[in-house]
Backbone bond lengths (Angstrom), bond angles and torsions (degrees), N, CA, C in turn:
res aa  C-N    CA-C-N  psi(-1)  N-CA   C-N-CA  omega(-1)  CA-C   N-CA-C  phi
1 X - - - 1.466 - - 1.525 109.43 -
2 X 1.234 114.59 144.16 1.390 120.19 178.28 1.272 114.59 -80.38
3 X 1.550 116.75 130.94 1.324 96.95 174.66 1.509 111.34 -105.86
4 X 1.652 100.51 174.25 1.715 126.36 -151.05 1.597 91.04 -32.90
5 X 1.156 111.13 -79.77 2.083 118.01 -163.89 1.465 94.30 -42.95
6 X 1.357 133.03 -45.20 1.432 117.96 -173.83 1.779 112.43 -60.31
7 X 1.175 103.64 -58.21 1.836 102.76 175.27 1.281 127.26 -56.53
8 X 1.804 122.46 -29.40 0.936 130.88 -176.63 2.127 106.20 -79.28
9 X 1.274 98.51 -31.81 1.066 110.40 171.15 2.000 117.38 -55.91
10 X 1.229 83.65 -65.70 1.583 110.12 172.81 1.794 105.57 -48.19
11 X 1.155 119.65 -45.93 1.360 109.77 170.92 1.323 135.45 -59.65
12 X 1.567 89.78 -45.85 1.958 95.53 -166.82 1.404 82.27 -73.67
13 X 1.573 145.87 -48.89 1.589 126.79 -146.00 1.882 90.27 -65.37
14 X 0.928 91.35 -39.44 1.856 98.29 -163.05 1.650 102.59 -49.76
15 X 1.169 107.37 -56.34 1.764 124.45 161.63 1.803 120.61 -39.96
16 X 1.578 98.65 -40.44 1.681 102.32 -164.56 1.521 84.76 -79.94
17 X 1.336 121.53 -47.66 1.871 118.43 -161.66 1.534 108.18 -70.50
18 X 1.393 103.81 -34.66 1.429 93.93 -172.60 1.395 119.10 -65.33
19 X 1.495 107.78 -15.52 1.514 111.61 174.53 1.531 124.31 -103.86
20 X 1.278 105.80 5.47 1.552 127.57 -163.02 1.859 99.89 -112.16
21 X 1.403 100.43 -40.14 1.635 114.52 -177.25 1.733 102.72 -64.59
22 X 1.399 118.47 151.69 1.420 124.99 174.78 1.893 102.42 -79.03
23 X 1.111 111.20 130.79 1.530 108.58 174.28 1.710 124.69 -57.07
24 X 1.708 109.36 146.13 1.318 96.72 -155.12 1.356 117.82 -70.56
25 X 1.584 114.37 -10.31 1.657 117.09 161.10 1.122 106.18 -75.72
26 X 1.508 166.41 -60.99 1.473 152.59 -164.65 1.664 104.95 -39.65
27 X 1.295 82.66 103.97 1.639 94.04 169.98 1.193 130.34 -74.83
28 X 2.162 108.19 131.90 0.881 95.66 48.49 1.456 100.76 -99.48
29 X 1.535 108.28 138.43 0.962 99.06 -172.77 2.078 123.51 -62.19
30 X 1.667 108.25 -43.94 1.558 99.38 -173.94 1.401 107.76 -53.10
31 X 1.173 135.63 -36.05 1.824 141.77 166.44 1.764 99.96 -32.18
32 X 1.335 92.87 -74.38 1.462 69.96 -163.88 1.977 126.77 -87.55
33 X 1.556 103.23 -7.29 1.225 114.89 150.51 1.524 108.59 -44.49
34 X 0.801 136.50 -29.53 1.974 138.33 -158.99 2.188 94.56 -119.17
35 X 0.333 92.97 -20.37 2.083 116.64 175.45 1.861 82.44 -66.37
36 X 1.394 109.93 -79.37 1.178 126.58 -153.42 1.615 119.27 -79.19
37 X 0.996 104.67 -25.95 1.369 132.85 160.50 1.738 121.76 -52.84
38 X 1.597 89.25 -70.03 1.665 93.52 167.16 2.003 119.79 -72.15
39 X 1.542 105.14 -32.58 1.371 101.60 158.11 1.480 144.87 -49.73
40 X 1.306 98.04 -43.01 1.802 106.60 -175.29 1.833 105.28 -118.84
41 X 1.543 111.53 9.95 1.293 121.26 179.69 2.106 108.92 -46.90
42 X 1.239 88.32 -32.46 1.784 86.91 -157.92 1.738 97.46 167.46
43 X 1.345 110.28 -177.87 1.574 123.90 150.25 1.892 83.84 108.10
44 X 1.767 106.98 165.80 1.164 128.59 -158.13 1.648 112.70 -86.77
45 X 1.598 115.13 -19.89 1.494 128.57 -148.35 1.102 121.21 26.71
46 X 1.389 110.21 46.93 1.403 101.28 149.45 1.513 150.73 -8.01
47 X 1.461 87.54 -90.14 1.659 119.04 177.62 1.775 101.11 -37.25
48 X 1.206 98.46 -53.63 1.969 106.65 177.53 1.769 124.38 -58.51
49 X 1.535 78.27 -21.53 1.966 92.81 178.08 1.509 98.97 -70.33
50 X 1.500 103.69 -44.01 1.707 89.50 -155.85 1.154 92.10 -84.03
51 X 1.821 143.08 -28.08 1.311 107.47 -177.12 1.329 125.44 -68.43
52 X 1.507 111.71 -5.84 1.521 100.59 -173.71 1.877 105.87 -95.76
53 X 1.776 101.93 -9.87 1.455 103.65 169.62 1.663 123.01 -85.06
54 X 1.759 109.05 9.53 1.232 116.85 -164.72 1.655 85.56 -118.23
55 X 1.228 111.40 -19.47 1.561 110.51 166.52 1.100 125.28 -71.51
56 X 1.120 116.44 -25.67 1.706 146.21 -149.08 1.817 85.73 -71.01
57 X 1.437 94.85 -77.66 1.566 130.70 -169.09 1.350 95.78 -32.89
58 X 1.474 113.48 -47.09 2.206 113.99 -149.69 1.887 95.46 -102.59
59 X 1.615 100.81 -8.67 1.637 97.46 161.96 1.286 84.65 75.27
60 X 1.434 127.64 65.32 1.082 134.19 121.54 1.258 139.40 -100.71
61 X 1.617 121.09 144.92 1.519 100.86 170.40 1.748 125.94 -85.43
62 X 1.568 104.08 169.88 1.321 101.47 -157.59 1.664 99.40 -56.99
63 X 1.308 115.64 -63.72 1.528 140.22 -161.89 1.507 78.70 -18.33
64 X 1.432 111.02 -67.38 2.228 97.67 -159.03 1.073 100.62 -63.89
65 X 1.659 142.28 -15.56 1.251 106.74 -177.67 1.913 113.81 -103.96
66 X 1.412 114.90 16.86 1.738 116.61 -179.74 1.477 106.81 -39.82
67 X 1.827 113.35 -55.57 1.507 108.11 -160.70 1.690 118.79 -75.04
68 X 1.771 104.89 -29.13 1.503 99.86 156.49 1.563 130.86 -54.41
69 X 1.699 121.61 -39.84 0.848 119.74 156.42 1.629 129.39 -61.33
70 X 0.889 110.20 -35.19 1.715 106.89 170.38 1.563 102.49 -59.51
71 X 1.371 96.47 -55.52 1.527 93.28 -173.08 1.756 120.40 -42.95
72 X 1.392 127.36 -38.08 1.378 127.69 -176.81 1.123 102.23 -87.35
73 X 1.370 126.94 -5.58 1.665 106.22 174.17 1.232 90.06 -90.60
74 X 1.402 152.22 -31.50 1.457 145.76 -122.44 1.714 78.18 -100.57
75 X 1.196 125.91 -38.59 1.629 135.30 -156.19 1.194 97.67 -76.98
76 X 1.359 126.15 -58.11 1.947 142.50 168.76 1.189 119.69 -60.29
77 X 1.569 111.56 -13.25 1.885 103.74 171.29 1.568 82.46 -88.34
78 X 1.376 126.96 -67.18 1.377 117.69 -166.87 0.994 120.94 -35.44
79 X 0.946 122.18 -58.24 2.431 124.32 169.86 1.073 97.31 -43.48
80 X 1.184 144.25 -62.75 1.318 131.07 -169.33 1.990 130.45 -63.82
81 X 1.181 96.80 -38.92 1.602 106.50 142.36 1.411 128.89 -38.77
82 X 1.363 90.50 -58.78 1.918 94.18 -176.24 1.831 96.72 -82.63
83 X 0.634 110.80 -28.26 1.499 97.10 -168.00 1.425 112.01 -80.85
84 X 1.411 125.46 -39.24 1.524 135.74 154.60 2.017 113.47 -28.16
85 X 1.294 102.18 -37.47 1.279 127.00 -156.83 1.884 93.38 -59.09
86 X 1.514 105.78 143.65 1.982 109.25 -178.97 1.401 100.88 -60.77
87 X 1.622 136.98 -7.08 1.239 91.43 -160.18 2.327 88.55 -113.95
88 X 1.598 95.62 10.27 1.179 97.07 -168.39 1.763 96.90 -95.92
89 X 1.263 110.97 -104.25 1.253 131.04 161.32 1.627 130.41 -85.63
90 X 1.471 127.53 8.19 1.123 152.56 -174.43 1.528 111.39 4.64
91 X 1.235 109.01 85.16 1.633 116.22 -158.99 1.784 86.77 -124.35
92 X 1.215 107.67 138.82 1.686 113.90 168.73 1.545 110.42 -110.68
93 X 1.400 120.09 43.88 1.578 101.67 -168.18 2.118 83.30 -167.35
94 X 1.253 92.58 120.24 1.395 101.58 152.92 1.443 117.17 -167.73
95 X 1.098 106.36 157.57 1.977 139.07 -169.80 2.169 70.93 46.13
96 X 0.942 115.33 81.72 1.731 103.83 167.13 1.139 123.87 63.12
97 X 1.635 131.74 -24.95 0.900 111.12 -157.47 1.720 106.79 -128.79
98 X 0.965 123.50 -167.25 1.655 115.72 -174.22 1.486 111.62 -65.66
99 X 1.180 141.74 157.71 1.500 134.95 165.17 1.147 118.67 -70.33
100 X 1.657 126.36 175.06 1.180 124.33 -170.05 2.022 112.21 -74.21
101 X 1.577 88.87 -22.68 1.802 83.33 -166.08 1.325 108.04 -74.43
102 X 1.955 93.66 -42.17 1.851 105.95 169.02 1.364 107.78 -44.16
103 X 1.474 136.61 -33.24 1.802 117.62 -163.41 1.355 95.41 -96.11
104 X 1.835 116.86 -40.26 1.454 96.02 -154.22 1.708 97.74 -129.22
105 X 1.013 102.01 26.13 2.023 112.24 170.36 1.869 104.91 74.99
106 X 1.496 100.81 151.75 1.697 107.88 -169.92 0.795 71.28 -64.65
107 X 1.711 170.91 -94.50 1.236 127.26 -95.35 1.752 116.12 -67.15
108 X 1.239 99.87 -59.49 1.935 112.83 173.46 1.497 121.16 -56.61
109 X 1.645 90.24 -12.78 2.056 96.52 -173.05 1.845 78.08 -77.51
110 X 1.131 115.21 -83.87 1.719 106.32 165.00 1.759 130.96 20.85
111 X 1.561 83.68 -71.89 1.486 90.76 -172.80 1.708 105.56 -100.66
112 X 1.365 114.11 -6.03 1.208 95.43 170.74 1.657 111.68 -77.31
113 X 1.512 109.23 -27.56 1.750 95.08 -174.04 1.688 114.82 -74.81
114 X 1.280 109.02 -6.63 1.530 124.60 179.23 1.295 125.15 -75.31
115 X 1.574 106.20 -24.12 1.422 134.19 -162.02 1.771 85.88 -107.00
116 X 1.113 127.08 -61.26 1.698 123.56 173.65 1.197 100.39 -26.88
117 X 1.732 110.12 -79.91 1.311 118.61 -155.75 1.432 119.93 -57.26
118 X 1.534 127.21 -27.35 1.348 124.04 -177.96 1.895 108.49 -79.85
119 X 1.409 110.42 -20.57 1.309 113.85 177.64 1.970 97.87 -56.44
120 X 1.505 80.87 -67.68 1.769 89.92 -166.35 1.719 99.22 -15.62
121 X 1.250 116.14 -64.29 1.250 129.37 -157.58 1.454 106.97 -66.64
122 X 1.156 131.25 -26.86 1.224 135.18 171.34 1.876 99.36 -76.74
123 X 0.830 114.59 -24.50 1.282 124.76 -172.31 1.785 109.62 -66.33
124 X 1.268 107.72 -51.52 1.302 127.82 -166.56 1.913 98.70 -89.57
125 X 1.591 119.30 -30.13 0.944 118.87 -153.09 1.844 110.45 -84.61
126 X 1.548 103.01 9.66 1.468 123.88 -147.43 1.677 91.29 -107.03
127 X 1.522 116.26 -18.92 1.481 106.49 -172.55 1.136 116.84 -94.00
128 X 1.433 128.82 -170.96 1.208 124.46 -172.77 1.716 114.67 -71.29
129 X 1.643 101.99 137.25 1.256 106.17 176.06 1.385 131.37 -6.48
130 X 1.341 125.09 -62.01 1.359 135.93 -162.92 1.474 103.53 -76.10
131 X 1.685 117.25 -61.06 1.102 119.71 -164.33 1.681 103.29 -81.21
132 X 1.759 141.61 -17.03 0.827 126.12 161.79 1.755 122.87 -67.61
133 X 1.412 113.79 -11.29 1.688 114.29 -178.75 1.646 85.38 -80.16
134 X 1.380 115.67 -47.98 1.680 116.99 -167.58 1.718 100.41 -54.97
135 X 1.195 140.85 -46.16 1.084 148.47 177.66 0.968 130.36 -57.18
136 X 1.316 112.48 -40.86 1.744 130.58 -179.38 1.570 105.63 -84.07
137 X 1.509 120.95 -24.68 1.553 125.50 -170.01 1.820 85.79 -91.59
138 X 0.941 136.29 -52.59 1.639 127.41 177.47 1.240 106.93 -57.37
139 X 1.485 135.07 -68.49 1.022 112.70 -169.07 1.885 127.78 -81.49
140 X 1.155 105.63 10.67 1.341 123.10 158.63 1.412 142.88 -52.09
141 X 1.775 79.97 -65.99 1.499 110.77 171.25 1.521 97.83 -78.93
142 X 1.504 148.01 -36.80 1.170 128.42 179.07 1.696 121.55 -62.59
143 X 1.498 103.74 -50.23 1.476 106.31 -179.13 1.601 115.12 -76.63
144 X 1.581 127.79 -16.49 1.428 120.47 173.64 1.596 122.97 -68.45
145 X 1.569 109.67 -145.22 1.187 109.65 178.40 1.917 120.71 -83.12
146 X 1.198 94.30 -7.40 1.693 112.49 169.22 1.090 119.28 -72.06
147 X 1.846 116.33 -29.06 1.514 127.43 157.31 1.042 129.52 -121.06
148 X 1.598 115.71 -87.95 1.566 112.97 -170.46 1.546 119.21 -57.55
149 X 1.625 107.79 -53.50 1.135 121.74 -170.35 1.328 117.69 -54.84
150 X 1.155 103.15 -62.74 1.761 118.91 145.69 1.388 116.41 2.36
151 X 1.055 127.72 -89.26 1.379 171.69 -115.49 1.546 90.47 -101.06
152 X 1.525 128.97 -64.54 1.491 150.28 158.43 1.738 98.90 -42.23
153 X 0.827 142.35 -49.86 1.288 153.50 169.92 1.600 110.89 -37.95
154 X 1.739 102.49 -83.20 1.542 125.79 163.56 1.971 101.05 -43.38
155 X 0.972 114.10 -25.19 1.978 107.43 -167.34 1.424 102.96 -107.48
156 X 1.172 119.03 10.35 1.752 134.43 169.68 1.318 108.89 -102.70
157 X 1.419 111.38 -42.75 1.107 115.81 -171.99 2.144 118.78 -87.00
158 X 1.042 89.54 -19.70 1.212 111.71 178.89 1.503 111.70 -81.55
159 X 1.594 122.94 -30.03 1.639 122.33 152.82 1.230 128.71 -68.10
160 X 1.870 94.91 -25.89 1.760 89.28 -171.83 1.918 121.98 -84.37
161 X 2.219 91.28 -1.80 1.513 99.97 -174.77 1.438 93.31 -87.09
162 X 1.471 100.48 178.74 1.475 114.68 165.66 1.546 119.21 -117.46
163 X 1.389 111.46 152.02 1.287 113.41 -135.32 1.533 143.11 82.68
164 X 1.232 103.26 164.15 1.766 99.08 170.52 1.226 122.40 -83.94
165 X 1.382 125.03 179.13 1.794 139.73 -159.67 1.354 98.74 -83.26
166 X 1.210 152.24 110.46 1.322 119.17 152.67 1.854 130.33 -33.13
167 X 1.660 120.30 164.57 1.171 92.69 -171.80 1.660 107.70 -80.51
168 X 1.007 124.35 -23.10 1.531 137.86 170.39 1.643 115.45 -44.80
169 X 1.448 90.95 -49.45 1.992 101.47 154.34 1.507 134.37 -41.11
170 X 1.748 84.19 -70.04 1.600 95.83 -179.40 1.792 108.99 -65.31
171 X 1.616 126.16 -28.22 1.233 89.27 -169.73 1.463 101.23 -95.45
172 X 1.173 135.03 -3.21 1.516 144.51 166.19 1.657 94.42 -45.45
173 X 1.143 116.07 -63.63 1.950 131.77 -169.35 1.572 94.11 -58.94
174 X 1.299 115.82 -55.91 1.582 110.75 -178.73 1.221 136.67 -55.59
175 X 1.293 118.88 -37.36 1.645 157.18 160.57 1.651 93.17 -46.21
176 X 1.097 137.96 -75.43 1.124 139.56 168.95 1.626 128.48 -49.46
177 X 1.137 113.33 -68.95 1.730 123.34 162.43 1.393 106.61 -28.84
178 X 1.385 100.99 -95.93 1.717 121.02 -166.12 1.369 87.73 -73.92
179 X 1.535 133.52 -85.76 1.528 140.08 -124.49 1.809 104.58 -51.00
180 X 1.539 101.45 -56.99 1.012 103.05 -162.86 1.408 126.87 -55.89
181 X 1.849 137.87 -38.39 0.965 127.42 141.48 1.403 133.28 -41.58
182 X 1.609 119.74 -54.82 1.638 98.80 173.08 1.602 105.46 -65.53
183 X 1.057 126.48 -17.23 2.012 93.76 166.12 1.337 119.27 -69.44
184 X 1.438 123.49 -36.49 0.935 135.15 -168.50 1.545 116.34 -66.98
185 X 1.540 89.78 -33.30 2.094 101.02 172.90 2.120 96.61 -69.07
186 X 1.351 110.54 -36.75 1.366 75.91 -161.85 2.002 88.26 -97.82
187 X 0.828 135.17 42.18 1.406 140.92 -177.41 1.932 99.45 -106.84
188 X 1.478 101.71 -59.24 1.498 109.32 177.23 1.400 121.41 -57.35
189 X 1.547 121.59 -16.34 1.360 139.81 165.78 1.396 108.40 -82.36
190 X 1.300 121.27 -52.15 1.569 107.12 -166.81 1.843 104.95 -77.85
191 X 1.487 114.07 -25.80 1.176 104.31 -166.59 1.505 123.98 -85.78
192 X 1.684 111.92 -15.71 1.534 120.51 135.51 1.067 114.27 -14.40
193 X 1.186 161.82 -39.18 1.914 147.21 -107.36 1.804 75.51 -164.75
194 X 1.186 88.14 -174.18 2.084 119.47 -174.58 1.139 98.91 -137.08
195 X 2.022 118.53 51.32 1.326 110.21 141.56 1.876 129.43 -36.61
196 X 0.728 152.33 -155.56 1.672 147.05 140.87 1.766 96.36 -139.66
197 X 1.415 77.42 156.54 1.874 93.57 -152.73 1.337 118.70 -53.74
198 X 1.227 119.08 -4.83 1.628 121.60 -175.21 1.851 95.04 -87.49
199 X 0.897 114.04 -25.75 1.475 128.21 -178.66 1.788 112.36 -71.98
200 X 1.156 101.33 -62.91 1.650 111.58 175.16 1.543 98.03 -73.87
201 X 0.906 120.45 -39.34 1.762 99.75 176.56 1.508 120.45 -66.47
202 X 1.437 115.30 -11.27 1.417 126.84 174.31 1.778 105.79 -85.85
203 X 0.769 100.49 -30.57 1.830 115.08 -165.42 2.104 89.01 -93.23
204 X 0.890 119.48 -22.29 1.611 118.61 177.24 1.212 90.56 -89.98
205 X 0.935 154.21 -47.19 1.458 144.93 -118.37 1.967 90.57 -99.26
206 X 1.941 102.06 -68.27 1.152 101.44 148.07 1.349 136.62 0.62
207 X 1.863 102.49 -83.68 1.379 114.07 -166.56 1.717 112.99 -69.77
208 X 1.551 109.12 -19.00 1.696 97.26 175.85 1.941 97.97 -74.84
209 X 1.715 122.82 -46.67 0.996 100.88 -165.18 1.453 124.58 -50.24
210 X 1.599 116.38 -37.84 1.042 137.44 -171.25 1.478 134.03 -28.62
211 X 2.083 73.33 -50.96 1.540 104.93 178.10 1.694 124.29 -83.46
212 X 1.179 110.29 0.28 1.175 126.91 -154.69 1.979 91.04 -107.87
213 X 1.672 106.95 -49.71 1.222 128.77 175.26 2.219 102.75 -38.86
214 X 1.860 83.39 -61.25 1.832 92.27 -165.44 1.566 98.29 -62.10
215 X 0.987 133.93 -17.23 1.847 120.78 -172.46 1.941 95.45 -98.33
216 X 1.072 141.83 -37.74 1.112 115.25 173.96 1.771 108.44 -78.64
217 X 1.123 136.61 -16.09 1.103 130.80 151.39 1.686 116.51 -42.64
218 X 1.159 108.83 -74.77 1.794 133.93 155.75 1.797 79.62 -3.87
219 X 1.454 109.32 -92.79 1.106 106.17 -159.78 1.556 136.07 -69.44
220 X 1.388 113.74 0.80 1.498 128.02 153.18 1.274 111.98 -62.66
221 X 1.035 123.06 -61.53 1.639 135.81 164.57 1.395 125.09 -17.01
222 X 1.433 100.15 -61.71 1.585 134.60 -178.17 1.791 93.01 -50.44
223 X 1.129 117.32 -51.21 2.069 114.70 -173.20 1.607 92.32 -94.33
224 X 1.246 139.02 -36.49 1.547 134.83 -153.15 1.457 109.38 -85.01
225 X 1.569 91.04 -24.49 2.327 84.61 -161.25 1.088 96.56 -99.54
226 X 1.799 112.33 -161.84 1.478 113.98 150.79 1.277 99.99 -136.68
227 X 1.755 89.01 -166.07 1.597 104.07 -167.35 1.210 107.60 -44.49
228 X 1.318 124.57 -97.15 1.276 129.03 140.03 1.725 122.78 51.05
229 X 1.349 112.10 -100.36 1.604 129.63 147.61 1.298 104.77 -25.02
230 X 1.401 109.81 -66.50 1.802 95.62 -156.73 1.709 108.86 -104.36
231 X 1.148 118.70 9.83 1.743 109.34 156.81 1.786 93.84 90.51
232 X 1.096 123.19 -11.07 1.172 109.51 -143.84 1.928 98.65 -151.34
233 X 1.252 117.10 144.94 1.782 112.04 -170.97 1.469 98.44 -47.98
234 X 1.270 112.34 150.05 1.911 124.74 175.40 1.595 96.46 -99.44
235 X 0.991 100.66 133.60 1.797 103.72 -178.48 0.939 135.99 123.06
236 X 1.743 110.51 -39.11 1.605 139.82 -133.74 1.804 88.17 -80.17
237 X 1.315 141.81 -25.12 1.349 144.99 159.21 1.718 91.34 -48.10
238 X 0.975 118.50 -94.44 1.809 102.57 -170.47 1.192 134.74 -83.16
239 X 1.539 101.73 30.05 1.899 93.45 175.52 1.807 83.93 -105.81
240 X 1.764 127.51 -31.93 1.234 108.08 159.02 1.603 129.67 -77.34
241 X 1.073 121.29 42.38 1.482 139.47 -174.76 1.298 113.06 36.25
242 X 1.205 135.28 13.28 1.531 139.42 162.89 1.506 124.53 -10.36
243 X 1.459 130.56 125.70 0.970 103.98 157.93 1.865 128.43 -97.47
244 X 1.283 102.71 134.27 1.872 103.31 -166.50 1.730 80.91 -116.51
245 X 1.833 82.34 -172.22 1.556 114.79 -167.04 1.556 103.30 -86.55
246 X 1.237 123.21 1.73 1.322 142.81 -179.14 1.554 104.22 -98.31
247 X 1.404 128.64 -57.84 1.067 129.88 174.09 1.701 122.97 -49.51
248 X 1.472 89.62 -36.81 1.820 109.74 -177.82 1.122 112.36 -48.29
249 X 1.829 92.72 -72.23 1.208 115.19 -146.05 1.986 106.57 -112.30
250 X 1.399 107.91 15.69 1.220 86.12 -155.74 1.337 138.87 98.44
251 X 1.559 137.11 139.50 1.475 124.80 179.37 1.551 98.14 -69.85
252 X 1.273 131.72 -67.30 1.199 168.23 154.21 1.614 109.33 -14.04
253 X 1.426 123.36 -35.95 1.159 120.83 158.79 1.577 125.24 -92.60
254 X 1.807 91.16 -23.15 2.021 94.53 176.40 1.431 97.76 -75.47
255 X 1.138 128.62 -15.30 1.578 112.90 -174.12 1.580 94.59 -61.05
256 X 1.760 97.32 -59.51 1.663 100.05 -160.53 1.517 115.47 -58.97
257 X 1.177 107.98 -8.51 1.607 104.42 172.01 1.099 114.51 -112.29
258 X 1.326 148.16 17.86 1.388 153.54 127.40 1.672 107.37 -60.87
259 X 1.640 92.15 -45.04 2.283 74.19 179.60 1.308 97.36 -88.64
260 X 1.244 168.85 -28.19 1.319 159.17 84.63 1.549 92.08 63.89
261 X 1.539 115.53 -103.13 1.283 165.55 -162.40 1.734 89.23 -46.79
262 X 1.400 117.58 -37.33 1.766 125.13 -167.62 1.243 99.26 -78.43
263 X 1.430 116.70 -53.06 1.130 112.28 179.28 1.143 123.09 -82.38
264 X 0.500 159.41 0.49 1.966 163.93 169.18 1.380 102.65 -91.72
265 X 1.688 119.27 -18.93 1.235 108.06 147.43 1.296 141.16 -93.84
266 X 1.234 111.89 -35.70 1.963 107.08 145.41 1.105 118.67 -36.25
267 X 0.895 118.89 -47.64 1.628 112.69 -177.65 1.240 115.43 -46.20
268 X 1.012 116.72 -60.33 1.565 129.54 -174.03 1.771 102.13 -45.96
269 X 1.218 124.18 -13.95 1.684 122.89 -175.58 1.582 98.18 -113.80
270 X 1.234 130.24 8.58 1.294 119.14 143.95 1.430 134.31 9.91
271 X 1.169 94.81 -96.22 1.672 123.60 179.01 1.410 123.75 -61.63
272 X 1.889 114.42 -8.30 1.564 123.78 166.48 1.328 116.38 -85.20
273 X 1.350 137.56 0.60 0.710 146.06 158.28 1.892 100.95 69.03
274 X 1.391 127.16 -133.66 1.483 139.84 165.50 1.746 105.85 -52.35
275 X 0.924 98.52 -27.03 1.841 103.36 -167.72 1.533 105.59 -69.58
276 X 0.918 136.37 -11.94 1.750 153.81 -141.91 1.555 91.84 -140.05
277 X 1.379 133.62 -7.57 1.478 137.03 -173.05 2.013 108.32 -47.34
278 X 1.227 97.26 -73.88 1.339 110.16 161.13 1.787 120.96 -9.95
279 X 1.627 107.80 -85.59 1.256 146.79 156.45 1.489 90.99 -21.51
280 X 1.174 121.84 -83.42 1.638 124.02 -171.00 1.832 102.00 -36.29
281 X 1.174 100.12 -52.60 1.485 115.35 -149.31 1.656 102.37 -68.37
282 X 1.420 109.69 -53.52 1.437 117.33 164.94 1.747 121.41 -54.98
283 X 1.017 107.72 -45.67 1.515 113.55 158.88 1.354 131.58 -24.25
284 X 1.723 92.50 -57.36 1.194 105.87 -169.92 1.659 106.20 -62.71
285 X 1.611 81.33 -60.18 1.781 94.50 -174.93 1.934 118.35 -31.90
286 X 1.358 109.99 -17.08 1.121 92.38 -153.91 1.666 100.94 -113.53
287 X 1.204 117.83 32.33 1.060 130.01 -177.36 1.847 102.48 -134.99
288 X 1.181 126.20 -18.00 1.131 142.54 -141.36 2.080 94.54 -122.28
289 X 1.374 86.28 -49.55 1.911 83.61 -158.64 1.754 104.80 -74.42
290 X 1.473 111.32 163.88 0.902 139.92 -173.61 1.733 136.95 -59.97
291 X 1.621 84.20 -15.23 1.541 85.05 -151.17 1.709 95.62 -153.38
C-alpha cells in the first residue's frame, strides 16, 4: 500500500503535468498522444514524492517545487521508453499495459523519450534564475553519462562480458542507473530551501543510500512478485542472465542488505527530527512495497 506522502505526491504531479503537458490532439498529434500515454500510463511517482519530501525538510512549499517534480518524472518516463526499446531491454509490458514502441512503433517510442526529456528541462528552466541553473546542473548530471546513461552503458557492457558483476561493479552500475535520479529527486527538494551544508550533506548522503536500497529491492521483486504486481514480465532479470543483488548474494541475503542499506539511510536524517517525517516514510516504502 502506498503511503499518504506517496499518493498525495502522485496526485498533485499528475495534476501539475496534465496541465503543463501539450494535449493529445495538438499536433503532432500521435507525438504527443504517445507523450501522454507513457506519462499517465501507470507507475508509483516516486521520484516526485521525494522531491516534495526533500522540500518538506528545507521548509519549502510544494507549489515552488511542482515543475522540479514534473521534471524527474518527465526524465524516468523517458528511461523507461528507451530502455523497453528491442535493441535495449526489449520488454513489451509495462505498469500492465503494452509499451510505448509495442503501441506506437520504435520509431515514435524514440522520439517520444526525446520529447520527455527536453520538456523536463523546459520544466526546470522556468524557475528562478539561481535555483533553475541549480536544477538543471542536478538533474543533468543525474540523467547523463555521470548517471543514468552511464549506468545503461556499464549494464550493456556487463551482458556482453562473461561471467558475473563483481559486487563493487554492480553497485558502481546501480549508483548510476537507478541511484542517481532518486538522489537527485530528493536533492532538487532539499536544495530549494537554505539548508546549510552540513544539513544537505546529511540529506545527500541519505538520498544516494536510498537509491541504492530501491534497486536491490528492484531485484528481490524481480524472483518474489509476479507479472501482475509489477506491470512488467517477472523474471526478465534472469531469463537475460543479469547479474543482480539476488544472484550475489542470495534472495535471503539481498533482503538483508536492502534493510541493511534502509537503515544506514535513516540514519543519516537523525538530526531532522519530524521535519525528515516524509523522507522516513518514503524510505520505508521502498524497501517494503510490492511492486
Amino acid at each position: 500500500m502506498h503511503p499518504a506522502s506517496v499518493k498525495s505526491a502522485a496526485s498533485r504531479v499528475h495534476r501539475y503535468l496534465d496541465r503543463v503537458m501539450p494535449a493529445a490532439d495538438t499536433r503532432p498529434a500521435t507525438l504527443h498522444e504517445a507523450m501522454r500515454y507513457t506519462v499517465f500510463g501507470g507507475g508509483k511517482r516516486l521520484r516526485p514524492a521525494l522531491v516534495y519530501a526533500g522540500g518538506q525538510l528545507a521548509g519549502v512549499e510544494p507549489d515552488a517545487l511542482d515543475p522540479a517534480a514534473a521534471a524527474v518524472e518527465l526524465i524516468h518516463a523517458y528511461s523507461l521508453v528507451h530502455d523497453d526499446l528491442p535493441v535495449m531491454d526489449d520488454d513489451d509490458l509495462r505498469h500492465g499495459q503494452p509499451t510505448v514502441h509495442v503501441r506506437f512503433g520504435e520509431a515514435m517510442a524514440v522520439l517520444v523519450g526525446d520529447a520527455l526529456q527536453a520538456l523536463a528541462f523546459e520544466m526546470v528552466a522556468g524557475a528562478a534564475p539561481v535555483l533553475a541553473q541549480r536544477w538543471t546542473q542536478l538533474l543533468a548530471e543525474a540523467a547523463g553519462a555521470a548517471g543514468m546513461v552511464g549506468g545503461q552503458v556499464l549494464d550493456l557492457a556487463a551482458e556482453a562480458r562473461e561471467g558475473p558483476l563483481s559486487a563493487a561493479d554492480l553497485e558502481a552500475m546501480h549508483r548510476r542507473k537507478t541511484g542517481a535520479l532518486i538522489r537527485a529527486s530528493v536533492m532538487l527538494g532539499a536544495s530549494a530551501g537554505d539548508l546549510p551544508n552540513e544539513e544537505l550533506e546529511a540529506v545527500d548522503a541519505f538520498a544516494r543510500d536510498i537509491g541504492l536500497a530501491f534497486q536491490i529491492h528492484d531485484d528481490v521483486l524481480d524472483v518474489v512478485g509476479t507479472t501482475a504486481e509489477l506491470g512488467k514480465p517477472q523474471g526478465s532479470d534472469e531469463r537475460q542472465g543479469k547479474t543482480t543483488y539476488v544472484t550475489l548474494l542470495g534472495l535471503a541475503g539481498a533482503k538483508r542488505e536492502g534493510q541493511r542499506r534502509f537503515e544506514h539511510a535513516v540514519a543519516h536524517l537523525d538530526s531532522f527530527g519530524a521535519r525528515a517525517g516524509d523522507l522516513r516514510e518514503i524510505a520505508r516504502f521502498v524497501v517494503e512495497r510490492t511492486s
